[in-house]
VOMI-365182 format. One record per residue (C-alpha): residue number from 1; residue in three letters; x, y, z. Coordinates in pm, whole numbers. Layout:
<pt><num>NUM</num><residu>Ala</residu><x>X</x><y>Y</y><z>Z</z></pt>
...
REM end
This chain:
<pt><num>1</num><residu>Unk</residu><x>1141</x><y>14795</y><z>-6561</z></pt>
<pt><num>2</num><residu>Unk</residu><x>1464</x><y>14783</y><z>-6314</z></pt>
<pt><num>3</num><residu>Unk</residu><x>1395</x><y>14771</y><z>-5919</z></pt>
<pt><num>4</num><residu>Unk</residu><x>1599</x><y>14670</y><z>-5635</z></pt>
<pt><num>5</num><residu>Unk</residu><x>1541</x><y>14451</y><z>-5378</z></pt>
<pt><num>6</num><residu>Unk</residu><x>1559</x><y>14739</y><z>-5042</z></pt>
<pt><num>7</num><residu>Unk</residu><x>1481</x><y>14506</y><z>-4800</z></pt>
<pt><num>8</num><residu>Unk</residu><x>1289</x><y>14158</y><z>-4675</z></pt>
<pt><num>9</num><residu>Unk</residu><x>1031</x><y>14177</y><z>-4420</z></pt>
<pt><num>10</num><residu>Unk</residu><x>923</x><y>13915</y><z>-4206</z></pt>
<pt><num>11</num><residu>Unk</residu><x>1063</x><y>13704</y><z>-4426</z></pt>
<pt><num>12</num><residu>Unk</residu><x>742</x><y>13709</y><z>-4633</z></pt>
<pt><num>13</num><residu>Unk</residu><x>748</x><y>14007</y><z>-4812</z></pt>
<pt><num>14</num><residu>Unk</residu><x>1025</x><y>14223</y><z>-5078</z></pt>
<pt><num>15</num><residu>Unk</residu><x>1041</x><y>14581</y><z>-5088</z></pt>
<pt><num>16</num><residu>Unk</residu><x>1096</x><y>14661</y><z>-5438</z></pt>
<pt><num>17</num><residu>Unk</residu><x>1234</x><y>15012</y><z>-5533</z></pt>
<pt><num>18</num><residu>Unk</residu><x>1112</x><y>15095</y><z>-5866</z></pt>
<pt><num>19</num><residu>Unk</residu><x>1386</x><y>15259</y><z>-6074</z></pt>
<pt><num>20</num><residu>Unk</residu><x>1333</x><y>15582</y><z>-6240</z></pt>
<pt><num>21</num><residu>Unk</residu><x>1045</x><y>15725</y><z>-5942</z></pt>
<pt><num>22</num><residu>Unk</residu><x>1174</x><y>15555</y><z>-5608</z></pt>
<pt><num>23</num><residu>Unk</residu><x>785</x><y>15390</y><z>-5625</z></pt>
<pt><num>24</num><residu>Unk</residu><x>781</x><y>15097</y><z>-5361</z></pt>
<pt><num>25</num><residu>Unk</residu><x>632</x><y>14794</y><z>-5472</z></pt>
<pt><num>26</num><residu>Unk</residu><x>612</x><y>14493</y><z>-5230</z></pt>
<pt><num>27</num><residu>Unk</residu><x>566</x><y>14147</y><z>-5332</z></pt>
<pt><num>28</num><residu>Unk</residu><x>607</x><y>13800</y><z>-5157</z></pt>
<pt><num>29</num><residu>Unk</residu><x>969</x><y>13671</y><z>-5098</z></pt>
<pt><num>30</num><residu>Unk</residu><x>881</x><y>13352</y><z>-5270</z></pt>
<pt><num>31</num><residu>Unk</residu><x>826</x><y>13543</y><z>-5642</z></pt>
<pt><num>32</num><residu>Unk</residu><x>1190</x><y>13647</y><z>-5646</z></pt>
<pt><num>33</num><residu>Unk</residu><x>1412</x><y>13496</y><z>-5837</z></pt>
<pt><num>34</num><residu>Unk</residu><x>1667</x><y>13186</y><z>-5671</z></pt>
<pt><num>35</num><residu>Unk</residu><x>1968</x><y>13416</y><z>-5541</z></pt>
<pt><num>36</num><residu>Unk</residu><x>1796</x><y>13746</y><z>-5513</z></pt>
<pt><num>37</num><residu>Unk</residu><x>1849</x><y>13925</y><z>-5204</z></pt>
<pt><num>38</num><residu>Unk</residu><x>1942</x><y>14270</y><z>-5044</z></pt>
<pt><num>39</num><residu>Unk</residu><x>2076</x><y>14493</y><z>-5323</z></pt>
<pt><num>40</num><residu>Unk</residu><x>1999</x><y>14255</y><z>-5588</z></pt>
<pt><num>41</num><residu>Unk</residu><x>1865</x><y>14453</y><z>-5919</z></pt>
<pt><num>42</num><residu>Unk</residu><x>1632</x><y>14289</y><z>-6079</z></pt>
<pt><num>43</num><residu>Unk</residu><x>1432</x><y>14313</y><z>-6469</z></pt>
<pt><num>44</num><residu>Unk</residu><x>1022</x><y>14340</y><z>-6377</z></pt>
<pt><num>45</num><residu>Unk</residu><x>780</x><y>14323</y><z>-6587</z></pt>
<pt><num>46</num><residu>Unk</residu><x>404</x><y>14349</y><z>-6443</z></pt>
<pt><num>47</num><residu>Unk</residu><x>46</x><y>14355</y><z>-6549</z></pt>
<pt><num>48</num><residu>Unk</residu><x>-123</x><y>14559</y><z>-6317</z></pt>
<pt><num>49</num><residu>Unk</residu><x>-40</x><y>14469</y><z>-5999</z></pt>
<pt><num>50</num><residu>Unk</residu><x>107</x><y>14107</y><z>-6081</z></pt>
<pt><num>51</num><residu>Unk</residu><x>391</x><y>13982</y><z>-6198</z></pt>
<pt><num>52</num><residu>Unk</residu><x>449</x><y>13887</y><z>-6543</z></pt>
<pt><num>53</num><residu>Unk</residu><x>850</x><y>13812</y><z>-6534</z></pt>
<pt><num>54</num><residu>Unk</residu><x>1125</x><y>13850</y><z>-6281</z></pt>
<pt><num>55</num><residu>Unk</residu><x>1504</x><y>13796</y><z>-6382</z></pt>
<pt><num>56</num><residu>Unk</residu><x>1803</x><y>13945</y><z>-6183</z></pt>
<pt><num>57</num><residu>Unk</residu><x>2015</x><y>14197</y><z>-6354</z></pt>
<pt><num>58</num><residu>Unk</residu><x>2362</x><y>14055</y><z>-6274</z></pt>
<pt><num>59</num><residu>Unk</residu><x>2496</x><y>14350</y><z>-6481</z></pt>
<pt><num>60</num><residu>Unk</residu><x>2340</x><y>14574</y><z>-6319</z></pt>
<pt><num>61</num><residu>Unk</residu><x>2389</x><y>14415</y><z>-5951</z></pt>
<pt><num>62</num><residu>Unk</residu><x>2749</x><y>14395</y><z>-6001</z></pt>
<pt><num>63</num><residu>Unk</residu><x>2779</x><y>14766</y><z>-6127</z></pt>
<pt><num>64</num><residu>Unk</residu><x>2578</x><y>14909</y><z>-5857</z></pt>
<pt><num>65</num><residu>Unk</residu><x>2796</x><y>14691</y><z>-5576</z></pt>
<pt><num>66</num><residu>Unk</residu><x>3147</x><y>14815</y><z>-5772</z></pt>
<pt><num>67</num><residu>Unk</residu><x>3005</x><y>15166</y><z>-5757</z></pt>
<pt><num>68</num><residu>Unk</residu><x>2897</x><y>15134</y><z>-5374</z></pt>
<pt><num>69</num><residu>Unk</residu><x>3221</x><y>14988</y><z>-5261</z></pt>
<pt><num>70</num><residu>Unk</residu><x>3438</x><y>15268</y><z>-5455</z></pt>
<pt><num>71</num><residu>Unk</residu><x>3279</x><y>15559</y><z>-5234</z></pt>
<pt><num>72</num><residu>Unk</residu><x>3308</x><y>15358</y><z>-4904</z></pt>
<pt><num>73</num><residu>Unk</residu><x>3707</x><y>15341</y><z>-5006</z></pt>
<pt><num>74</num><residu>Unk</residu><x>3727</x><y>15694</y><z>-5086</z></pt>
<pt><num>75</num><residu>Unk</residu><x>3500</x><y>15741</y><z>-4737</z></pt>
<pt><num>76</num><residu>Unk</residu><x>3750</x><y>15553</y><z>-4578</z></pt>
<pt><num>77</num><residu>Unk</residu><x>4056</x><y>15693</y><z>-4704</z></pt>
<pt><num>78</num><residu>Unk</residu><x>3930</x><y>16055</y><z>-4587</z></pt>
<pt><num>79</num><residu>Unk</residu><x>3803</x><y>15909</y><z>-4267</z></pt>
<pt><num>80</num><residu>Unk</residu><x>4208</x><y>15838</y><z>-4236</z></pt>
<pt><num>81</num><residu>Unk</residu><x>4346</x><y>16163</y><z>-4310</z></pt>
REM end
């Protein structure tokens, strides 16, 4: 299952956006992968409630962060005109 990484709380605690129902899932900080953080997209796979593997999904990530920083240059370039 895909989820991103929407935000770190208290240091402690991920909030994990479930892909395909927006679900919120939140697990500790120290279960996520070395190099995970804000925006990061990651491959889950649970059993019930715990965690069976966590990878990051660099393809993913990186697609996600090309597509986000496309519409903040077209926002910009309107912003100019």
């Amino acid at each position: 299952m895909k989820a991103v990484i929407d935000r770190v709380e208290d240091k402690k605690h991920a909030v994990l956006i479930l892909n395909g129902d927006g679900e919120e899932k939140v697990i500790p900080v120290g279960d996520l992968p070395e190099g995970a953080e804000e925006g990061t997209w990651l491959e889950v796979k649970f059993d019930g409630d715990d965690i069976k593997s966590i990878t990051i999904n660099e393809e993913e990530t990186k697609a996600r962060s090309e597509r986000i920083g496309n519409k903040m240059d077209q926002l910009k370039k309107r912003k100019k005109k």
